[in-house]
N, C-alpha and C positions, 0 to 999 in steps of 0.2 A: 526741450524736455517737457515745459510746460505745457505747450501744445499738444503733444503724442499723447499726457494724462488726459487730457481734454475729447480729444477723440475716443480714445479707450473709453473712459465714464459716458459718453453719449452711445457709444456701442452694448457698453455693459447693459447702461437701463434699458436701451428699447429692447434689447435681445432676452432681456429678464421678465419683460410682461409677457404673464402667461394667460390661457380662458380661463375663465373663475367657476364654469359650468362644463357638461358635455355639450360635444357638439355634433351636431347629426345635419345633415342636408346643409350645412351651413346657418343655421336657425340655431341661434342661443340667446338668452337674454343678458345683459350686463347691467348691474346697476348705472346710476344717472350720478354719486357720486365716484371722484376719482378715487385709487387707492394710490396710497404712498409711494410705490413705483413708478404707475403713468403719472401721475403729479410732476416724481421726480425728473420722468422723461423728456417730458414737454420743457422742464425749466434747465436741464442738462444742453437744452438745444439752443433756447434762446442763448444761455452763456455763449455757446460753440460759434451762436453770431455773432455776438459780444467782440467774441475772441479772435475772428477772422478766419475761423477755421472750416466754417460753415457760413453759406452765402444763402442769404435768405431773397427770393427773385418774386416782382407782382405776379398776379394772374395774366395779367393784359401781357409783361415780358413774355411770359411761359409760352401762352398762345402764338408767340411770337417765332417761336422755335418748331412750331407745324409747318411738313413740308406735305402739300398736298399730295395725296394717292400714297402716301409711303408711315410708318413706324419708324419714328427715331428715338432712337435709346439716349439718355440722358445720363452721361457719362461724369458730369461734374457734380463738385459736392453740392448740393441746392436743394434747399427748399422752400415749401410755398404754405402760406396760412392763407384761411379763409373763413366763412360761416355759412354751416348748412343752410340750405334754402330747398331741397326737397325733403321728403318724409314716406315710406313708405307703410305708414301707420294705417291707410286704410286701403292698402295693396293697389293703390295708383302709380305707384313707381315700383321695378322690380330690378334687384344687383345693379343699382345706378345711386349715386350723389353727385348733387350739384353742390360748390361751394361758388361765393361769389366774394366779392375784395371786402365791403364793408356791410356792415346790420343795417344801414340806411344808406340813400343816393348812393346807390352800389356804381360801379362804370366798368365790369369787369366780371365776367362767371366761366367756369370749365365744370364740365363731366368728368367723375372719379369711376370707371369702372371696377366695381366689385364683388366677388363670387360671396356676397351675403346679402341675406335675407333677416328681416325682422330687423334693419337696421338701425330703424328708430330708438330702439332701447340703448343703442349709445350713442349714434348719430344726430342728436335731437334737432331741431329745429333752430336755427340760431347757434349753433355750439360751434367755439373756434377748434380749429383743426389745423395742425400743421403735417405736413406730407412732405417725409422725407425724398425725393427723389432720384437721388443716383441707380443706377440698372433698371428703372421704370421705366416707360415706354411714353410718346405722345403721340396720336397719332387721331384716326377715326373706329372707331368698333366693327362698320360698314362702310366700306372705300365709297366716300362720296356722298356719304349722309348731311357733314357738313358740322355736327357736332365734334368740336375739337374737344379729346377727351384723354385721360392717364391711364396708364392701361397696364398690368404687370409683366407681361410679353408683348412678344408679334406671332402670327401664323405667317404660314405659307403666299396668304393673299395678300401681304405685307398689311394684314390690321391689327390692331391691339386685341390682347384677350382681358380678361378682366383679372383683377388682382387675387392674387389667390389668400385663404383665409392666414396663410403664415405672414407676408405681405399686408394685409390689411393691420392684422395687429401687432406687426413690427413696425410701420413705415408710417400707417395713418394714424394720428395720435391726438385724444382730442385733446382740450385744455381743460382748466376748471370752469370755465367762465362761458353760460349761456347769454345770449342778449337776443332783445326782442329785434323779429324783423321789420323794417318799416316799409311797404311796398313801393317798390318806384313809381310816382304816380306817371303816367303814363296815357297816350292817346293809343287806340287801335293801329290809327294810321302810318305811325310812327313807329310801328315794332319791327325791327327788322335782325338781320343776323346776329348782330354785335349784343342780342339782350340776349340769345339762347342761355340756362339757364340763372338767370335773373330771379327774384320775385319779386313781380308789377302789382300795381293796381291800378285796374281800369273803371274810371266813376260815369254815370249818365250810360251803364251799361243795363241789358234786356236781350232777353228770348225771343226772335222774332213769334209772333202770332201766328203764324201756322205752325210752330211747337207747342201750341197747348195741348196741356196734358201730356205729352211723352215725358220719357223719362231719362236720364244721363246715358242710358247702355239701353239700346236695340236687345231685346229678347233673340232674336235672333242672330247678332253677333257672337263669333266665335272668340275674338282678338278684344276688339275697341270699337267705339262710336265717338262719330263726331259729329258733333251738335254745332251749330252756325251760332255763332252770338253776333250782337251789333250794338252798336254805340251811338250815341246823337255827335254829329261830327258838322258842326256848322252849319248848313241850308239839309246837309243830308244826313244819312249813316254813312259807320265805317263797320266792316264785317271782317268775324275771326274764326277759328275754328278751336270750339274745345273739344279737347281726345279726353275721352275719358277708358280706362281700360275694363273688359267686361271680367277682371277681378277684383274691380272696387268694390269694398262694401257698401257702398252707398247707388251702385248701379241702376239699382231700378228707385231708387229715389229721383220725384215727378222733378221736372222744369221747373223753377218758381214763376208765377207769370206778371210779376213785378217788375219794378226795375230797380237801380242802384250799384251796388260797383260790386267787383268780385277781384279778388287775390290771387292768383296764379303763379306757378313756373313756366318760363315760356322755353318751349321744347320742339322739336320736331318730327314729324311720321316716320315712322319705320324706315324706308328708305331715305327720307331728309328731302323729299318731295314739296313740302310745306312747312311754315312755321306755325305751330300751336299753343296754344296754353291746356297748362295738364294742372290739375286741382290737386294740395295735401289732403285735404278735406274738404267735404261737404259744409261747413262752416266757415269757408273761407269766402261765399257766395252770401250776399247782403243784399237781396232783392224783395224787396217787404216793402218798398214804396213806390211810389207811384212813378207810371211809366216815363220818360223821356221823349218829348215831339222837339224833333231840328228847329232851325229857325229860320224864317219866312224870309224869303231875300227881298219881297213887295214891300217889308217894314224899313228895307235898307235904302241909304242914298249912298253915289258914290265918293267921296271927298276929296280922291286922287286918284289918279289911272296912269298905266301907260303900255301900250301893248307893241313898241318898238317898230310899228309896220312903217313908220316914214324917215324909217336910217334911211344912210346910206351904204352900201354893202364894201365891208373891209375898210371902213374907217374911225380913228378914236370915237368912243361914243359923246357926243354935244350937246344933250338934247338940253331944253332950256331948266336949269333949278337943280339939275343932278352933278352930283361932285362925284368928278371922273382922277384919282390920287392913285400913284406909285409911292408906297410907302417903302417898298425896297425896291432896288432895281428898275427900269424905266419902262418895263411895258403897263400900259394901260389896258382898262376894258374896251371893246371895242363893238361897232354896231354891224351887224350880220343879217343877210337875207339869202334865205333858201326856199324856193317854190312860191315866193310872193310874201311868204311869212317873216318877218323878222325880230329879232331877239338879241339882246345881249349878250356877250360872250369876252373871257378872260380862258388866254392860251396862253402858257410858258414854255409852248414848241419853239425852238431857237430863238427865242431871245436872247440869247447871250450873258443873261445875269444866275448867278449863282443862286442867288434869290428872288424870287419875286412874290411881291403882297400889294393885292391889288384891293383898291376899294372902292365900289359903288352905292353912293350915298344919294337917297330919296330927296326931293324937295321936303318943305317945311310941314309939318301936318296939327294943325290949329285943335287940339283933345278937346278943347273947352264947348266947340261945335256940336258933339256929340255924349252921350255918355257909354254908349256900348259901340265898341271901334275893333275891326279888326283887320288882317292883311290875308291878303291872296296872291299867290304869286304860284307860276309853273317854274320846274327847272330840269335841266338834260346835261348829261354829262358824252366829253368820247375821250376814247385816249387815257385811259384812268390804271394805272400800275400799283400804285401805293395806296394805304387808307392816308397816309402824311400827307397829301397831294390835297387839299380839304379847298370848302367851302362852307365858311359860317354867316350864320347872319345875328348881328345886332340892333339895337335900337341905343339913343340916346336923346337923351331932353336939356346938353347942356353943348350940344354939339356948336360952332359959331358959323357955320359953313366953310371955315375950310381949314383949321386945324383939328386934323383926324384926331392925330397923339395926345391933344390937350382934351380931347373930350373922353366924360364917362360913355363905355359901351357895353351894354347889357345883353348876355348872349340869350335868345329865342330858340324856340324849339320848333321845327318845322320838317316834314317829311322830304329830305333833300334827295336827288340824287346820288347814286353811288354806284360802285363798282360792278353789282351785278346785275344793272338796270342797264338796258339793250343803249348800245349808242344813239345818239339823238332824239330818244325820244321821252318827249316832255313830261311831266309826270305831277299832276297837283301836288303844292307842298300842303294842304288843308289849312283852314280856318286858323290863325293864330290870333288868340283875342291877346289886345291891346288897350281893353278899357282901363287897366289900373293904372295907365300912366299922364300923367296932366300935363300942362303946360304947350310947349313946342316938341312934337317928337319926329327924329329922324331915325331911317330902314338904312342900316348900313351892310351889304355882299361885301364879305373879306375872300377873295383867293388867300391860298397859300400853297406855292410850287418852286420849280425851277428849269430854265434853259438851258442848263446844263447837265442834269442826274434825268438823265430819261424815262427812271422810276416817276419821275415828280413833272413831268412836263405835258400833263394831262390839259382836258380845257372844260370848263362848265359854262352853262347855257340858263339864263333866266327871258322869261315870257310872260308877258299879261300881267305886271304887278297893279294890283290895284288894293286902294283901302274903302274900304265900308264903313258906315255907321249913322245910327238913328238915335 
């Protein structure tokens, strides 16, 4: 009985908030505080999770339940909070939000399609949101876009359509509580599907020089322009594209031709062709100081290398200093050569272990040698089913050479390989600086798969590790 009042009262309020204005085209404004009702709403649901009667799912689960090329309707009671991260305050986004899990080091965002406009008047920037889910849709907006998004229906092409204004303000509900965003800081190089809409921040960012003087939107543009940005990315740049839409108000506002970081939603093109960053504002760009030049690799020595070419092909890897550990199950990493090339490689193709975690760990690296120290390594993936199927890399400065488990390991960030990266082929992980670590530091490659779930019996590939520093 208790339960049935529970649901009933979660039903009552959301189906109580009504608009506080007319609404024409979808465009109304709402105040920025809550009233008494959505207050009530949002805190009628939490109880309902409280109570078991409502199941509250992450974003990263949600995404989890997209079946590619298809609309699934989300038949169970669930729902999902999150915090705005787009705005369409200066008509750079249009019937779209992005929520992402957390206001800082987000690791999780989906698209909310919605048949409103001027959303920001209660959509704000930062403001948590919980979305109810049951008879909503997951799916893509355009079969193949690649943006996994909520959707209030399906059509015919089996895509989602966008929530409809009764839907929006019955199902999507904000909280009282705004928090600031903090941008994931963020390299270029490193941006890939899994941040679609995120907000990053990218620093040591610039307008290439042959963009002086234009402006965010081509005059000529009917749709969008996209402006090339780039980054100082270790000896070089790394280059991005920002989409700006030609119904920004800030369109014909010039390039700055400075450098320094800029704030972003990171999105993609109409058909899901590329990944972008799309701006809330014009003020989310911080390029008022001086340009960014790479760094000179003549200033660099090498302090360790190793580019695997004197394995030997299909056997444990030996090489002198490197700690070759099955920390579950007994396959090890092993030493590979193809076309004369050779390279590392950890495969959990029939192995036989239900688990396997494999680790390949660097010889010793002397920090006190240098003061600005960093790592290069290439890696390639084949056979790759699952994102669970992973490959991380750490560092440690307490490592004793050959108890993994007893050492601290500190996970790095590096442009790895991954699933929609063509088999075998090798792909710079870029510049990972390592100067803030002293003492003795060890490059620890963690696999994590299995010889038995053929989801998970993928293999990755590293090449050319070497470390730098002057």
């Amino acid at each position: 009985m208790k339960t049935n009042k529970i649901i009933i009262l979660v039903l009552a309020l959301i189906t109580s908030i009504s608009f506080t204005s007319c609404v024409e085209d979808g465009d109304f404004t709402v105040p920025q505080n809550l009233g008494a009702e959505e207050n009530a709403a949002v805190e009628a649901i939490k109880a309902a999770v409280t109570a078991g009667t409502l199941q509250e799912i992450s974003i990263s689960n949600l995404k989890g339940l997209f079946v590619s090329g298809q609309a699934t309707e989300i038949t169970s009671d669930l729902v999902v909070k999150g915090f705005v991260t787009s705005s369409d305050i200066s008509g750079n986004f249009y019937k779209e939000l992005f929520i992402q899990d957390t206001p800082s080091s987000p690791t999780a965002a989906i698209k909310i399609a919605i048949e409103l406009t001027d959303s920001y008047n209660k959509y704000n920037l930062g403001r948590e949101v919980y979305v109810n889910l049951k008879g909503l849709f997951i799916g893509e907006t355009r079969s193949g876009d690649g943006v996994i998004a909520i959707g209030g229906s399906k059509n015919e092409d089996d895509e989602i359509e966008n929530l409809s204004l009764n839907q929006v303000e019955t199902l999507t509900l904000r909280a009282g509580n705004t928090e600031e965003l903090v941008g994931l800081e963020i390299k270029l190089s490193e941006l890939n599907d899994s941040h679609v809409g995120l907000f990053v921040k990218i620093s040591d960012a610039q307008f290439p020089t042959s963009l002086a003087g234009k402006t965010y939107v081509d005059a000529n543009d009917a749709f969008d322009t996209q402006r090339m940005l780039e980054a100082c990315d270790g000896f070089g740049y790394s280059n991005f594209i920002l989409e700006t839409s030609a119904f920004a108000s800030f369109k014909f506002s010039v390039l700055p031709s400075g450098g320094g970081s800029i704030s972003a939603v990171v999105s993609k093109t109409f058909n899901g062709s590329d990944l972008v960053l799309a701006l809330n504002d014009v003020k989310d760009v911080d390029m008022e100081g001086a340009r960014c030049a790479p760094l000179n690799i003549a200033d660099f020595t090498v302090l360790e290398e190793l580019d695997f070419d004197a394995g030997t092909d299909n056997t444990n890897l030996d090489f002198p200093n490197w700690t070759n550990v099955a920390t579950e199950g007994n396959e090890l990493w092993t030493e590979q050569i193809f076309s004369g090339n050779g390279y590392a490689e950890f495969s959990g193709f029939r192995s036989g272990d239900a688990v396997n975690v494999g680790w390949l760990i660097s010889p010793a690296i002397d920090m006190s040698a240098s003061s600005n120290v960093f790592l290069s390594f290439k890696s390639a993936q084949h056979h790759l089913d699952s994102d669970a199927n992973t490959l991380e890399v750490f560092v440690s400065t307490d490592f004793d050479g050959t108890d993994v488990a007893g050492a601290t390991w500190q996970p790095i960030s590096a442009n790895l390989a991954n699933r929609s990266d063509s088999w075998y082929a090798f792909k710079d992980a870029g510049l990972t600086d390592l100067s803030s670590y002293t003492g003795t530091l060890y490059v620890g490659y963690k696999y994590t798969g299995s010889g038995t779930d053929t989801e998970l019996d993928g293999a990755y590939m590293i090449d050319d590790f070497k470390i730098l520093g002057k």
